[in-house]
C-alpha positions in Angstrom: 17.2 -10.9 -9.1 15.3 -8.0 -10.3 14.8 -5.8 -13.9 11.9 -3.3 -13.3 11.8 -3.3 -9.3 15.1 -2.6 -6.6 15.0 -3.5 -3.2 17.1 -2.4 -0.5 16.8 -3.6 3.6 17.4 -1.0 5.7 16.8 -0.7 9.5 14.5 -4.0 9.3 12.4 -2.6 6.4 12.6 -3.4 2.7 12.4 -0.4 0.8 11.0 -1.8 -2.7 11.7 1.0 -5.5 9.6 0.7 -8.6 12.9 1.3 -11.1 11.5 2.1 -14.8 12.2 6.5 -14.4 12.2 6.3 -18.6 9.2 5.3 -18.4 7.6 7.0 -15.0 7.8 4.0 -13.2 4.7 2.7 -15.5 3.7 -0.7 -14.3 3.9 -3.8 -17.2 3.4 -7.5 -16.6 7.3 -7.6 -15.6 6.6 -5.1 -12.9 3.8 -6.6 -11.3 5.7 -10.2 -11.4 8.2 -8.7 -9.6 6.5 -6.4 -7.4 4.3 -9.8 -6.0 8.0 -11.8 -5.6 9.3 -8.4 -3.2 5.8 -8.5 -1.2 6.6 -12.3 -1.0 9.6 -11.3 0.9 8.5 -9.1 3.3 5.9 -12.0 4.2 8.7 -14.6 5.1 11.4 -13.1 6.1 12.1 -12.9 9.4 14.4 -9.6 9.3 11.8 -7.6 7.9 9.0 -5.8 9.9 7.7 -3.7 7.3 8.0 -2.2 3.7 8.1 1.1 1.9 7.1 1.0 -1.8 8.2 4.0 -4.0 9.1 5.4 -7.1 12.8 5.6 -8.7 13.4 9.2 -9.3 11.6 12.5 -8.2 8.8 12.5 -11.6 7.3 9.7 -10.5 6.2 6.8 -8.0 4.0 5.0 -11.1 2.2 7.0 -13.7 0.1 4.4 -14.5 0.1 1.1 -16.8 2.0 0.5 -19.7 -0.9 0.7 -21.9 1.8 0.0 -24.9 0.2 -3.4 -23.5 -3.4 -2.7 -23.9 -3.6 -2.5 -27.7 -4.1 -6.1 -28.8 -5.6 -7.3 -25.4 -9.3 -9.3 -26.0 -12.0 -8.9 -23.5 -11.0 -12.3 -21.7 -7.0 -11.3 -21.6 -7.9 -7.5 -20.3 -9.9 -9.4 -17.5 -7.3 -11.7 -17.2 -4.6 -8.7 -16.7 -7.2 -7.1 -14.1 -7.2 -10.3 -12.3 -3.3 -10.3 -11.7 -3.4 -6.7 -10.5 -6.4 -8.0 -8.2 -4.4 -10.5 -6.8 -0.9 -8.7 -6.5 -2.5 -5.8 -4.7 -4.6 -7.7 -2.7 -1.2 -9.6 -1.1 -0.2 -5.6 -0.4 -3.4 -5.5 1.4 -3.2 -8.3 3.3 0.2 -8.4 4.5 0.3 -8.8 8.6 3.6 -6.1 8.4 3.0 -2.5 7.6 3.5 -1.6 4.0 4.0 2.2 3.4 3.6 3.7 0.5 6.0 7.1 -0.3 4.3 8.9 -2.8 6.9 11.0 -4.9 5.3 12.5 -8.0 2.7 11.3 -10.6 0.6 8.6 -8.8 -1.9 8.0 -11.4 -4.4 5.1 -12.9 -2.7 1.9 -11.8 -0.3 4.0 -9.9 -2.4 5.2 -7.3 -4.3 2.0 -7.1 -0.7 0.8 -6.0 -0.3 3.8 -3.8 -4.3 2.4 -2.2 -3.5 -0.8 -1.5 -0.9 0.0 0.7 -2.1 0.5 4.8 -1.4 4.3 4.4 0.2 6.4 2.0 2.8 9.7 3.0 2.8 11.9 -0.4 5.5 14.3 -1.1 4.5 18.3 -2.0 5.2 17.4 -5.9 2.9 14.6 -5.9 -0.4 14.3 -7.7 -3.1 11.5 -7.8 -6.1 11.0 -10.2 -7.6 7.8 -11.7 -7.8 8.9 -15.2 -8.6 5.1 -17.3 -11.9 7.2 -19.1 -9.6 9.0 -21.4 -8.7 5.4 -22.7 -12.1 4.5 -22.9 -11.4 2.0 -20.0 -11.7 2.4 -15.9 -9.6 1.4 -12.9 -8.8 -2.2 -13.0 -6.8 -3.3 -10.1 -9.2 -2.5 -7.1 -9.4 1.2 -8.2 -13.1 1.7 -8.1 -13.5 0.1 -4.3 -10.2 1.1 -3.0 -11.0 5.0 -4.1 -14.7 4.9 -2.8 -13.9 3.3 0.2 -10.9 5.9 1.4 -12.6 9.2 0.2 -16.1 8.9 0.3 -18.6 7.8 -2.9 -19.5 11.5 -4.4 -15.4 12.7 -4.5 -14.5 9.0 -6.1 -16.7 9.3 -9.0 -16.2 12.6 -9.5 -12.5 11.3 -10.1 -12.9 8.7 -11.8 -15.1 10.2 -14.3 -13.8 13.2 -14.8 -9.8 11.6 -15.1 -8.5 14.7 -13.1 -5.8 14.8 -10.9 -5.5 16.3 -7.4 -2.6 17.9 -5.9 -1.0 16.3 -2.7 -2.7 19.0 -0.3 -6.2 17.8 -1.9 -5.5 13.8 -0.9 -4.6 15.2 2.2 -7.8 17.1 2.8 -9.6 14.0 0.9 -8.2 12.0 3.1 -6.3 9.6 0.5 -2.9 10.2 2.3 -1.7 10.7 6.1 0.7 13.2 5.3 2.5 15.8 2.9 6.1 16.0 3.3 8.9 17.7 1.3 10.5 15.3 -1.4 13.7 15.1 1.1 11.9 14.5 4.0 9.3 11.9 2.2 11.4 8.4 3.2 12.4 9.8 6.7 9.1 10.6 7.4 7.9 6.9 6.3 10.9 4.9 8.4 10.1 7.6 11.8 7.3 6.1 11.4 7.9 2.7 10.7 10.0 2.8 13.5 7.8 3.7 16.4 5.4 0.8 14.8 8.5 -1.3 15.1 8.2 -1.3 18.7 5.2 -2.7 19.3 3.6 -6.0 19.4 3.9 -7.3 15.8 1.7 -10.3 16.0 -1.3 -7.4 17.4 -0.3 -5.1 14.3 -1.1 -8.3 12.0 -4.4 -8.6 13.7 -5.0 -4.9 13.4 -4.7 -5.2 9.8 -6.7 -8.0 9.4 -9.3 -6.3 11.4 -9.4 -3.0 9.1 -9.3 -4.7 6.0 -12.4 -6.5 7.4 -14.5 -3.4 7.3 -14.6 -3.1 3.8 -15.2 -7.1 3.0 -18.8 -6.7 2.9 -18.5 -10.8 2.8 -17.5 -11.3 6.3 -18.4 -10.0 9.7 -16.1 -7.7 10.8 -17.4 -7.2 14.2 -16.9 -11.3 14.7 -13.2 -11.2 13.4 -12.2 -7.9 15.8 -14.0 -10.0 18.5 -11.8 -13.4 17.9 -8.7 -11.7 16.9 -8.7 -9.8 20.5 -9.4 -12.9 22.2 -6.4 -14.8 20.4 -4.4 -12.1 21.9 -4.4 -13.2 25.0 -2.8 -16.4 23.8 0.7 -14.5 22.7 3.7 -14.1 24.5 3.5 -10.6 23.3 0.0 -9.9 25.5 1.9 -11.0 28.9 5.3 -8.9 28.4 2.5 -6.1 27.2 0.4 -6.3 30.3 3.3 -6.8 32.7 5.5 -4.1 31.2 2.4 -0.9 31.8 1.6 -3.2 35.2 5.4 -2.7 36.6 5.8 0.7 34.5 8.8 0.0 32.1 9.3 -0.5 28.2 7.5 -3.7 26.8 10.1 -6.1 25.0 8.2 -7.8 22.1 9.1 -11.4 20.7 6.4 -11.7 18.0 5.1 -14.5 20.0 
């Protein structure tokens, strides 16, 4: 079904692989096409609870674009390629199951934008991050420059992006771009322990959390109003009653997703 991307369901999570190690796992128009058919998945199938997007091969989870691409773009088709990264990325954002992203290696330019849309990002000791589109003449494209001011702060994410350096994975960590810093061997583990534990609770409420997060940074909605109806359509779920009942008679909630 797939060139560029692999996919594998393990343990109720889809473990999406970015598959081009030749080229660092470099996104292109192919990538991206596939990538947005994978998150597809994870949206409608029942079987899966959550997703893990990573590189194929220890260099790299993406190093960036293809920029081969780039060179005969106009101003209307470069806005038009930013516009699909928008909207592929944005469906990462958005989706009500947990998407992980297991940094291993190069995360840069469209890369780490990837890496950013993702709900949190675990980063191996090897890998490094930078949005470095200046040295092209050209900045981040697919949410890059909101994404990256939004998790680190204003003053760090220019100093980034303008400068094009990259930062270690004990940086992001102190930055606060990534949870954690694993060793390359323990960097999926580490993702599906944690997928796990967030298996295990009420799936319909971890939709809503995400809904409520990515609220706080849409600066066209009220975030405050959709935290306040989300709770109170909580209390319409199947999932709220075994919750409250389970703590009430002191034994393991059983969650339904419904």
């Amino acid at each position: 079904m797939y060139h560029t991307i692999k996919t594998e369901l393990r343990d109720n999570t889809l473990f999406i692989y970015i598959n081009r190690p030749d080229k660092l796992n470099a996104l292109n128009q192919q990538v991206m096409s596939e990538l947005a058919l994978a998150i597809d998945e994870v949206y409608s199938n029942k079987d899966i609870r959550s997703a893990v997007i990573t590189g194929e091969g220890e260099k790299a989870f993406v190093a960036g674009a293809d920029i081969s691409e780039f060179l005969e773009l106009s101003d209307q088709q470069g806005a038009e390629l930013a516009k699909k990264g928008h909207v592929v990325f944005k469906h990462i954002e958005d989706c009500p199951k947990p998407v992980i992203a297991a940094v291993n290696g190069f995360a840069l330019g469209g890369g780490c934008e990837l890496a950013m849309a993702c709900h949190f990002r675990i980063a191996s000791t090897n890998a490094k991050f930078g949005q470095p589109e200046v040295n092209l003449g050209l900045i981040p494209g697919y949410g890059g420059t909101q994404r990256l001011t939004t998790l680190i702060g204003k003053g760090k994410a220019l100093e980034l992006m303008m400068t094009g350096d990259m930062i270690k994975a004990d940086e992001a960590l102190q930055w606060g771009l990534v949870n954690y810093v694993v060793a390359p061997a323990d960097l999926l583990p580490k993702a599906t322990e944690l997928l796990q534990k967030i298996h295990t609770k009420a799936p319909l409420a971890i939709a809503r959390v995400i809904k409520c997060a990515n609220a706080a940074q849409n600066y066209e909605v009220d975030g405050f109003e959709i935290e306040l109806n989300e709770f109170g359509a909580c209390f319409a779920t199947k999932d709220m009653q075994e919750g409250a009942s389970a703590f009430v008679q002191k034994r393991p909630a059983v969650f339904t997703g419904e």
